[in-house]
Kinemage of the C-alpha trace (Angstrom):
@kinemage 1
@onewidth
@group {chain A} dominant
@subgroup {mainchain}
@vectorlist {calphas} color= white
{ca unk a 1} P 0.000 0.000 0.000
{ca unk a 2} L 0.957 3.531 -0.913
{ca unk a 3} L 1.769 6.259 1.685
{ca unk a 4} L 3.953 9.540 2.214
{ca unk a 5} L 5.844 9.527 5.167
{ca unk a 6} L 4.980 13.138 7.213
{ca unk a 7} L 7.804 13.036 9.999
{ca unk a 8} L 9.406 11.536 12.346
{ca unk a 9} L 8.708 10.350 15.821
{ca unk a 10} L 10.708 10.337 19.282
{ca unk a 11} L 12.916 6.984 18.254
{ca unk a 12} L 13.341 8.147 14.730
{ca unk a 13} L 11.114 6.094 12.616
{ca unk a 14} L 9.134 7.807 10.259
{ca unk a 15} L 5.159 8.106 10.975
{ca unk a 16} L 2.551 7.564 8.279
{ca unk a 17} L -1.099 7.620 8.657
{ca unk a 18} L -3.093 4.313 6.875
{ca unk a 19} L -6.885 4.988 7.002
{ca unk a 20} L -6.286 7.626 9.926
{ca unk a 21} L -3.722 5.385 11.581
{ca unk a 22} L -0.394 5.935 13.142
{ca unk a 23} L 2.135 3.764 11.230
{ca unk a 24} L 5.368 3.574 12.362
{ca unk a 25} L 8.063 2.940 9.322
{ca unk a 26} L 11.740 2.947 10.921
{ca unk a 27} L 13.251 3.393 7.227
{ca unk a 28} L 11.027 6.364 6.323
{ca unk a 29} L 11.799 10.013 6.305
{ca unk a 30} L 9.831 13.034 5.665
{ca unk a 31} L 8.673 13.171 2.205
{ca unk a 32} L 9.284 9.703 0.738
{ca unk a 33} L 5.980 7.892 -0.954
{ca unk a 34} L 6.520 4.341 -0.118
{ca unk a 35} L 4.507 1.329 0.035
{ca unk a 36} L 4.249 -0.323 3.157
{ca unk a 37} L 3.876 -3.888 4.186
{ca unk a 38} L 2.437 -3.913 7.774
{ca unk a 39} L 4.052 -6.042 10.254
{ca unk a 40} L 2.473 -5.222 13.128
{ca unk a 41} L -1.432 -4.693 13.893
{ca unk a 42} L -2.119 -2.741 17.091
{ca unk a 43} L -5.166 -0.786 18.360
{ca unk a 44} L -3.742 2.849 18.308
{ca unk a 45} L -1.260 1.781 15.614
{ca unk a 46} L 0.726 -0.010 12.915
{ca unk a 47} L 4.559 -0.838 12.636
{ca unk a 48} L 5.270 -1.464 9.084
{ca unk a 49} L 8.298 -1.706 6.592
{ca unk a 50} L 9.297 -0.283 3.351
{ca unk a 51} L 8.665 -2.604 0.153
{ca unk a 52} L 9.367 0.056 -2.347
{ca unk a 53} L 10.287 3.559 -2.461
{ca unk a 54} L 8.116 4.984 -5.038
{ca unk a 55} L 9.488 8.492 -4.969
{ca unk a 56} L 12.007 9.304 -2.087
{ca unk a 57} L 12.226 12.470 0.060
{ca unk a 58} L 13.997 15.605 -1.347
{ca unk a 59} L 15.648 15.699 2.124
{ca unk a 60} L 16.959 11.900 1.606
{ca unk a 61} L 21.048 11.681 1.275
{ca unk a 62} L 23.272 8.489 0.906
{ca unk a 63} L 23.853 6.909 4.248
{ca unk a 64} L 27.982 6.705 5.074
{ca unk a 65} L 27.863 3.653 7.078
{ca unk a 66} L 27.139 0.285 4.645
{ca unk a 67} L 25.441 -1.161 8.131
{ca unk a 68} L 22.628 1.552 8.314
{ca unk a 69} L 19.721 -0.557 6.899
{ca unk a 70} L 20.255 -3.103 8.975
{ca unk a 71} L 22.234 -2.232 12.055
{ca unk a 72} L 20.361 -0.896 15.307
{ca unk a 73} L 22.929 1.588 16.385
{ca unk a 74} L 21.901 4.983 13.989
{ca unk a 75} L 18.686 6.113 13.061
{ca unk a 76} L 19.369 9.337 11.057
{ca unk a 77} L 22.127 8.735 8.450
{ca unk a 78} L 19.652 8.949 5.786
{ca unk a 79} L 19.203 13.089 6.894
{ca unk a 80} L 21.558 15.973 5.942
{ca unk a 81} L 23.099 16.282 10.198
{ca unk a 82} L 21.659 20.219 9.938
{ca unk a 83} L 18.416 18.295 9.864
{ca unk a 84} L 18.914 15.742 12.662
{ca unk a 85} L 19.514 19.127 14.659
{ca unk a 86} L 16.073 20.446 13.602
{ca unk a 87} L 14.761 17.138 14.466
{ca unk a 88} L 15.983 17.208 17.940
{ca unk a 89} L 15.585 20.416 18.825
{ca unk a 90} L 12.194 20.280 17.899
{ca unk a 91} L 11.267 16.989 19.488
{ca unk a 92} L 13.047 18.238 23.063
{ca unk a 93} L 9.961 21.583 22.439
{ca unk a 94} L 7.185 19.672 21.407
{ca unk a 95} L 8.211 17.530 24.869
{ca unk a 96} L 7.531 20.403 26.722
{ca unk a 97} L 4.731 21.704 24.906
{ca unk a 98} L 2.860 18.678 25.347
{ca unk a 99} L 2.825 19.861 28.999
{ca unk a 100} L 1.720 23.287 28.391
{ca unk a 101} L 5.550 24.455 28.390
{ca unk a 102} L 6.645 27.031 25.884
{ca unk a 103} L 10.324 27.031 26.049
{ca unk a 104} L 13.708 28.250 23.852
{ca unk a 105} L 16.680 25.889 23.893
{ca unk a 106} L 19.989 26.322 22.498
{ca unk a 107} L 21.601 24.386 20.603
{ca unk a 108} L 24.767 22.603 20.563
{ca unk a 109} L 26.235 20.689 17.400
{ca unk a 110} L 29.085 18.226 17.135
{ca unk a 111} L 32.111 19.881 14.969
{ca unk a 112} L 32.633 15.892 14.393
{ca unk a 113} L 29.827 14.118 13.585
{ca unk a 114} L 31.479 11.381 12.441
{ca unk a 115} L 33.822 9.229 14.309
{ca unk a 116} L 33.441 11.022 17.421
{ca unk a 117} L 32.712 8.090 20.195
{ca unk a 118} L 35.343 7.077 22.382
{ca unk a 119} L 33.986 3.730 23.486
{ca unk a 120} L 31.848 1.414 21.824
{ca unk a 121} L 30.379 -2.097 23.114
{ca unk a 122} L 30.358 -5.057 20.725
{ca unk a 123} L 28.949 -8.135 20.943
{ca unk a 124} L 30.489 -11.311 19.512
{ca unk a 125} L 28.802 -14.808 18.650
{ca unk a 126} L 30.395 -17.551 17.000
{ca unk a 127} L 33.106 -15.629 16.086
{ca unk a 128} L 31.053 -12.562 14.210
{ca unk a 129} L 31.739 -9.388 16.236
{ca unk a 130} L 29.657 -6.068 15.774
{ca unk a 131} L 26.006 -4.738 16.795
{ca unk a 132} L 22.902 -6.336 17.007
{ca unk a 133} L 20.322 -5.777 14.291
{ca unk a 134} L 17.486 -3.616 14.872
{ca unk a 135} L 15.105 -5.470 17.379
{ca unk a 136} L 16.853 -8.678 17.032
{ca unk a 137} L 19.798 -10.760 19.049
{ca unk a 138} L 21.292 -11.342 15.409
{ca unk a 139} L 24.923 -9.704 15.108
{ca unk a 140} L 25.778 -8.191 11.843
{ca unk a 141} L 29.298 -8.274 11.628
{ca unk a 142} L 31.129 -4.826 11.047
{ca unk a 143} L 34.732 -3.955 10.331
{ca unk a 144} L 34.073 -0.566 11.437
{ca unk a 145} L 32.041 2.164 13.058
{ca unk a 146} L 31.629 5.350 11.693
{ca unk a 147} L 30.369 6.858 14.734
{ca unk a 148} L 33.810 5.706 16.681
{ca unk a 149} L 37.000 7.255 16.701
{ca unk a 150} L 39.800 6.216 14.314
{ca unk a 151} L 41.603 4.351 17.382
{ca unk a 152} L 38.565 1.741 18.524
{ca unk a 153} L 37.903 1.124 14.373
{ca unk a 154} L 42.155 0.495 14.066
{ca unk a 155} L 41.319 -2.224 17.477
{ca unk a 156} L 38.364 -4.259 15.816
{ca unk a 157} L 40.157 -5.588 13.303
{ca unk a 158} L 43.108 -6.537 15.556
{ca unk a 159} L 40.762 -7.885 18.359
{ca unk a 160} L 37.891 -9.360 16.306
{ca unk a 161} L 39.816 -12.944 15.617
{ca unk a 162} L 40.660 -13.769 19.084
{ca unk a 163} L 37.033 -14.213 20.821
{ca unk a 164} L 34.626 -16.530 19.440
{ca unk a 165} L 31.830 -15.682 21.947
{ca unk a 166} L 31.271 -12.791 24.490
{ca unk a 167} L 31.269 -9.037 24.857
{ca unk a 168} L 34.289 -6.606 23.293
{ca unk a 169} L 34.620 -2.752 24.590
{ca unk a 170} L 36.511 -0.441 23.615
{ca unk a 171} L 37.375 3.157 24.933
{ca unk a 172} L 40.289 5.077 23.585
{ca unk a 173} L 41.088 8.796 24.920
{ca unk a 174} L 42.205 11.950 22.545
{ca unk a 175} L 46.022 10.512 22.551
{ca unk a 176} L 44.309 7.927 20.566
{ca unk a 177} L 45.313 5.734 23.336
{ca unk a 178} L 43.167 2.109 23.355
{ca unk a 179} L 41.468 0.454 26.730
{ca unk a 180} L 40.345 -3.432 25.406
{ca unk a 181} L 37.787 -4.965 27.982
{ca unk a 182} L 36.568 -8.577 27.117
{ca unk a 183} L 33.862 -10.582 28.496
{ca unk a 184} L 33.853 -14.444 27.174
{ca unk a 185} L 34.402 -17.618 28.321
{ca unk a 186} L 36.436 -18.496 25.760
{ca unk a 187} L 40.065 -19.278 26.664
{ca unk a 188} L 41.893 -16.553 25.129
{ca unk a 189} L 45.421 -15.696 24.100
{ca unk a 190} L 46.190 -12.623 22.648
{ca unk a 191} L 49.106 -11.838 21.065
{ca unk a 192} L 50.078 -8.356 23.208
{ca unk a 193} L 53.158 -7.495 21.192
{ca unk a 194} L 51.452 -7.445 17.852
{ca unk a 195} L 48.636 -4.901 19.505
{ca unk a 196} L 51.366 -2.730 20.943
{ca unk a 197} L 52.989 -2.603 17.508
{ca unk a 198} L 49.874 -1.085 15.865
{ca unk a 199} L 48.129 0.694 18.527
{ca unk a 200} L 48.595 2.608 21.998
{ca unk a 201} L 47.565 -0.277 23.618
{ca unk a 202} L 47.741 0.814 27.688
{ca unk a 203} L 45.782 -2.323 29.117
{ca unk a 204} L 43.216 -5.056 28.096
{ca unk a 205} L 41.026 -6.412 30.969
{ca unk a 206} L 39.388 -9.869 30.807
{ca unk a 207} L 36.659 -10.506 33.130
{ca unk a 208} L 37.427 -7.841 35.137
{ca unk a 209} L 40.588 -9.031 35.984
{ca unk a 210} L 43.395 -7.076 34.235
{ca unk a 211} L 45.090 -9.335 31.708
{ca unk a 212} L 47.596 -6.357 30.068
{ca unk a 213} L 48.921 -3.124 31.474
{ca unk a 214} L 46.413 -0.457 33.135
{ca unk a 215} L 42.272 -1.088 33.742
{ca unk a 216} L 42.271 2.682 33.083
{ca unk a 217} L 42.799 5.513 31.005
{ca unk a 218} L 43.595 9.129 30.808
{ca unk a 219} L 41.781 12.256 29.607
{ca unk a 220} L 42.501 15.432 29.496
{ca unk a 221} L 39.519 18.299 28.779
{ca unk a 222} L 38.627 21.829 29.600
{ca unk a 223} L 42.213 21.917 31.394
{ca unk a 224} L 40.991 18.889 33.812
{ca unk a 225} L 42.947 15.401 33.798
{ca unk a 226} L 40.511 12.958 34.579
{ca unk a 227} L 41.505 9.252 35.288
{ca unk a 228} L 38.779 6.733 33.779
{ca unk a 229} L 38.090 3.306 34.941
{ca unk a 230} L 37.223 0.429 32.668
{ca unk a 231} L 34.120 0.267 34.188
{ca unk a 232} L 33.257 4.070 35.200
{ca unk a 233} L 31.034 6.281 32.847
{ca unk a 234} L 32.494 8.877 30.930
{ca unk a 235} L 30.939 10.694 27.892
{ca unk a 236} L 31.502 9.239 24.660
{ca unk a 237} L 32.160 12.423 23.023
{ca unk a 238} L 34.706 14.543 23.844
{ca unk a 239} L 33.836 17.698 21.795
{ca unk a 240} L 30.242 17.942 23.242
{ca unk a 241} L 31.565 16.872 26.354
{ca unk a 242} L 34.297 19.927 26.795
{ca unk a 243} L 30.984 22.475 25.684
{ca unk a 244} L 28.795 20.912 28.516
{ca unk a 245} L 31.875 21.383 31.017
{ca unk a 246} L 31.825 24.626 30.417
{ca unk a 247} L 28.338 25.333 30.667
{ca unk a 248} L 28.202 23.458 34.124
{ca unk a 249} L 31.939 25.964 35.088
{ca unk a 250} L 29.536 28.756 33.228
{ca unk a 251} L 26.448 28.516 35.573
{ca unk a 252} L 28.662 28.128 38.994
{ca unk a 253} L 29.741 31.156 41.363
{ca unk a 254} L 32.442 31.113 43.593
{ca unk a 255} L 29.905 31.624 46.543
{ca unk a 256} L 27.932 28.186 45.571
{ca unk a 257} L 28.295 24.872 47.583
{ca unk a 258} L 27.270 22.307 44.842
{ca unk a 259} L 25.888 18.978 45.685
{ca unk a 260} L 26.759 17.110 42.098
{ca unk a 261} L 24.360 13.554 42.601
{ca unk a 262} L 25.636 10.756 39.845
{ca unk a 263} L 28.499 11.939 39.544
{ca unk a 264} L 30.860 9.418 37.773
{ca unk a 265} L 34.382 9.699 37.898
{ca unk a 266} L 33.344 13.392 39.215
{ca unk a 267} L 34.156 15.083 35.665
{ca unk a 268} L 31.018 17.930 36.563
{ca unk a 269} L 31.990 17.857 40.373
{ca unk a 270} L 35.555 19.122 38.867
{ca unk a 271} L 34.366 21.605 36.372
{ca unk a 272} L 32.139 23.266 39.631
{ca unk a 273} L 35.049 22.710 42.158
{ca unk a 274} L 37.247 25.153 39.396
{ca unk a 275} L 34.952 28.106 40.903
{ca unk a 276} L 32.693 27.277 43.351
{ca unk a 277} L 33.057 27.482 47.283
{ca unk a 278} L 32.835 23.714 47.754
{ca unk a 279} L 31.992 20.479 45.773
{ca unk a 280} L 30.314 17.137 47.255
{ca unk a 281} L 29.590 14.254 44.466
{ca unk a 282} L 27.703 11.253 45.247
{ca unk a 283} L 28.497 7.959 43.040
{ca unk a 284} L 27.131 4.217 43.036
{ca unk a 285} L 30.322 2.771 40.932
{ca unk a 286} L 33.290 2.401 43.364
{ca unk a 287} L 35.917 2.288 40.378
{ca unk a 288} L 34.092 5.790 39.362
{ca unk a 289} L 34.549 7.107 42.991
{ca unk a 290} L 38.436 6.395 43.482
{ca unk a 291} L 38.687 7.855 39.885
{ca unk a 292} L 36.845 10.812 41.165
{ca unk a 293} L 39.116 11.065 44.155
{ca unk a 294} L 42.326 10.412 42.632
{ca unk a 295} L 40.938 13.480 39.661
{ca unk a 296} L 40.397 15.998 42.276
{ca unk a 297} L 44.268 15.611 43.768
{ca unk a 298} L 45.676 15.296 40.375
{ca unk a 299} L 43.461 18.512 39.660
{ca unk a 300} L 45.184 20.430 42.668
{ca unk a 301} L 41.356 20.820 43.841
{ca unk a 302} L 40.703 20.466 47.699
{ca unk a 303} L 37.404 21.861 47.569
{ca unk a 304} L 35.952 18.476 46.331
{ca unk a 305} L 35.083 15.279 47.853
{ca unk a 306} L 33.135 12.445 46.717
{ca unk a 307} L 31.078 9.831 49.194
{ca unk a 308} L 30.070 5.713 47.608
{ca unk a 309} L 26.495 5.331 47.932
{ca unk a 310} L 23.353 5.087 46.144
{ca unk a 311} L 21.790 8.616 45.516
{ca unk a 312} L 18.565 7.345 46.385
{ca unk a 313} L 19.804 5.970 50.125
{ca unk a 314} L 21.927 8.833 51.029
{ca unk a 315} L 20.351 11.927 49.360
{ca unk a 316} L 17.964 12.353 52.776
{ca unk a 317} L 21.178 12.134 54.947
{ca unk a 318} L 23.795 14.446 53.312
{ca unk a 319} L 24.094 17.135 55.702
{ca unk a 320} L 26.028 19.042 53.702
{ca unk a 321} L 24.822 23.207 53.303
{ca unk a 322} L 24.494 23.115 49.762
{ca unk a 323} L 22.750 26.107 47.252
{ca unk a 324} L 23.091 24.153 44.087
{ca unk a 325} L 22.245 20.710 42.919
{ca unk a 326} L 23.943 18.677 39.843
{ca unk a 327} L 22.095 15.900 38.153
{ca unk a 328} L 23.345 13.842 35.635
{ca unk a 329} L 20.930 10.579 36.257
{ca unk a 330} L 20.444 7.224 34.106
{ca unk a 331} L 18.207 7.542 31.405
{ca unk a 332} L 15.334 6.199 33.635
{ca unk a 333} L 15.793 9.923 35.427
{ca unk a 334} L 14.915 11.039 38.919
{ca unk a 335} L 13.340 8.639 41.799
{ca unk a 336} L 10.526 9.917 43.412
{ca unk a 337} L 12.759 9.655 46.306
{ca unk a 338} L 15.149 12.424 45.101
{ca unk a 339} L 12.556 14.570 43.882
{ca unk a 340} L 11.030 14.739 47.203
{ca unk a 341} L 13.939 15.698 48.735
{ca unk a 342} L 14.800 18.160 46.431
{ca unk a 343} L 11.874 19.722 46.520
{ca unk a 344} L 12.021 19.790 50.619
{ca unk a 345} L 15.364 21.259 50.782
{ca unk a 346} L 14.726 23.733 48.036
{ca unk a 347} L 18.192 24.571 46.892
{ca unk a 348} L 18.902 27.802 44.988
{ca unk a 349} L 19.586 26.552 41.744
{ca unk a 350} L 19.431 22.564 39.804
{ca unk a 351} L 21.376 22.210 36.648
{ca unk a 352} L 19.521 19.370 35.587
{ca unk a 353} L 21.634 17.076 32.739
{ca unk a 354} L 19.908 14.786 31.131
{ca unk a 355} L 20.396 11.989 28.136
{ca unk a 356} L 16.505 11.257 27.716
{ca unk a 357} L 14.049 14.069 27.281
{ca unk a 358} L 11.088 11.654 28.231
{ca unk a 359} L 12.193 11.485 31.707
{ca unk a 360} L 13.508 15.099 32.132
{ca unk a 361} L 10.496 16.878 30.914
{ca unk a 362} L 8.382 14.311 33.347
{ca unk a 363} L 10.558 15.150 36.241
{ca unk a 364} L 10.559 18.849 35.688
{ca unk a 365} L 6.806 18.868 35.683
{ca unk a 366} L 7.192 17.371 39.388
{ca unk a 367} L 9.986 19.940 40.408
{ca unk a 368} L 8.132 22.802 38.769
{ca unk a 369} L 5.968 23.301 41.553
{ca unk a 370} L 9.093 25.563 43.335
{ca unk a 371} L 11.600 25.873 40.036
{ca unk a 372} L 11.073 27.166 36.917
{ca unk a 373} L 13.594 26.783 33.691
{ca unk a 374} L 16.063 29.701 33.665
{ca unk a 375} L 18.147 28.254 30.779
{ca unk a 376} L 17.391 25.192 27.999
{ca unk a 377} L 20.267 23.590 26.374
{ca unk a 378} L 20.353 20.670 23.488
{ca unk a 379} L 23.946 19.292 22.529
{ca unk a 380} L 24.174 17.115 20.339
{ca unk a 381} L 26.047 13.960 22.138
{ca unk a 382} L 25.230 11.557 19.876
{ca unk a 383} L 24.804 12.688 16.747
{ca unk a 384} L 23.083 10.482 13.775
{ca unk a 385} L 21.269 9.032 16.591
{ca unk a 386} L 17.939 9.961 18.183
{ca unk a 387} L 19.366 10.277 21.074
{ca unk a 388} L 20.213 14.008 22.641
{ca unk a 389} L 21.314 15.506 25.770
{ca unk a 390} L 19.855 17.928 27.369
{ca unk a 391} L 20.454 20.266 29.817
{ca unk a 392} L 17.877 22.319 32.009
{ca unk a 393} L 18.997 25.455 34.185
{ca unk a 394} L 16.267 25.640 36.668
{ca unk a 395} L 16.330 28.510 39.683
{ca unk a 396} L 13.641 28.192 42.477
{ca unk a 397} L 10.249 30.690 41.504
């Protein structure tokens, strides 16, 4: 059956209508006529797939990446990247506007929308390493990523023939340095010296046991060395990363005592702790929290400290005078927990980071009660990807 794809939605799929019906089309972009063959049936709506592209979109470019029809990992190849800015900028509004918000964001891009990630997880079975096809637990095998940096592509194809079954990640810093963790039960021997000769191989961990040199790597941003675990979060791309450091340094006073909840390996804790009074970050990982400690004295910075503990256990016990709040949560947001408390303690200021809009509009709707959004940002983190981070300023009304 013929239709025209009219947008897209939240997850990037393009949305017809067949006989009044939402039909979601994860090929489809604005503007193409396609016909459909529907695979799903559902009350409220249809999932279907493209059979034919009758007449395709005058938006429509080549994708890069040979994997993009069939790989799970991008969504918006097939767009000029000006337009998966419009796209995400205007999703992160109509978010808001759903709720009776009218709000003005701006708008960070990547300056490298390609080959930007410093870590990537792949998965390997029966010797085929790469990503799992959209909505499936098939691999398609890859011999690179567009999205990573030139380092992790260099490692798959020296790491891909040595694990039949398991889990590959790779991180790699700016030095193009390389951090190989493996998890397989597969008895494995690796020949180190040929790795060494090729990359800057500083340490492969197996099983979370270190098999080769370090379990860690270096990074050095916005004029911060930051030590990262092979296990700690750290943002997978460096030249969004160093523009949301600065608006967290930006949007902190030398009067403020920050309270920075999830904080990592304490890389926003840091950037507050440059010019703020004092610093406190909370952190569930304990690899993340000796990186975050070890940071701060590397960093010459004794007005931070960092404390292991679940946010949601300890936030009601921190006696700590604080004005301002950091969050950086999971992408399943805010307990109810934490927003009670923050909305009992009523500090001055939250700089609310977020990597899913669903969950930070719904929290803000429970914390606008005393705050109100000062200042909206959208950077583009993870670009070709639905996916956007976002940050909200909010000051107490």
């Amino acid at each position: 059956m013929q239709v025209k794809v009219e947008k897209l939605d939240d997850l990037g799929r393009g949305i017809a209508f067949i006989d009044n019906k939402v039909t979601f089309i994860p090929s489809g972009i604005p503007g193409d006529i396609i016909n459909v063959k529907i695979t799903k049936e559902k009350k409220n709506y249809n999932e279907g797939e493209v059979t034919e592209f009758i007449k395709t979109s005058p938006l429509r470019v080549e994708a890069k990446c040979p994997y993009f029809s069939i790989c799970g990992g991008c969504q918006l190849q097939s767009l000029p990247y000006e337009k998966t800015i419009e796209y995400k900028k205007e999703k992160v509004t109509n978010l808001f506007k759903k709720n009776k918000i009218d709000i003005n964001i701006d708008t960070v891009v990547n300056t490298h929308p390609y080959n930007y990630r410093n870590k990537i997880n792949m998965k390997v079975v029966d010797g085929k390493m790469g990503f799992y096809v959209n909505k499936t637990h098939n691999v398609v095998e890859i011999d690179e990523c567009l999205l990573a940096s030139d380092a992790i592509n260099k490692s798959i194809h020296l790491i891909k023939n040595n694990i039949k079954n398991g889990e590959v990640t790779i991180r790699c810093n700016q030095n193009k340095e390389v951090l190989i963790s493996i998890i397989s039960n597969d008895l494995l021997d690796i020949d180190i010296n040929h790795l060494k000769e090729k990359i800057k191989l500083v340490g492969i961990v197996i099983n979370d046991k270190t098999y080769y040199g370090e379990n860690f790597l270096f990074e050095r941003m916005n004029n911060l060395l930051f030590k990262v675990s092979n296990d700690a979060f750290f943002q997978v791309n460096p030249y969004v990363a160093t523009k949301l450091f600065q608006i967290i340094e930006d949007n902190v006073s030398k009067s403020d005592k920050v309270l920075d909840l999830y904080c990592g390996v304490g890389t926003l804790s840091l950037c507050a702790a440059k010019k703020g009074a004092s610093v406190l970050g909370v952190e569930v990982v304990e690899n993340a929290v000796l990186n975050a400690l070890f940071n701060a004295k590397i960093n010459n910075l004794e007005n931070v400290n960092f404390v292991l503990n679940d946010v949601d256990e300890v936030i009601s016990k921190i006696s700590m005078d604080f004005n301002k709040v950091i969050v950086d949560p999971p992408r399943s947001g805010l307990t109810k927990n934490v927003i009670e408390v923050l909305l009992k303690i009523r500090p001055d200021e939250i700089i609310y980071v977020s990597c899913d809009p669903q969950t930070l509009v719904r929290d803000y709707m429970l914390l606008s009660e005393v705050y109100k959004i000062r200042k909206a940002y959208i950077l583009d983190m993870f670009s070709y990807t639905y996916h956007v981070e976002s940050i909200l300023i909010l000051t107490r009304k």
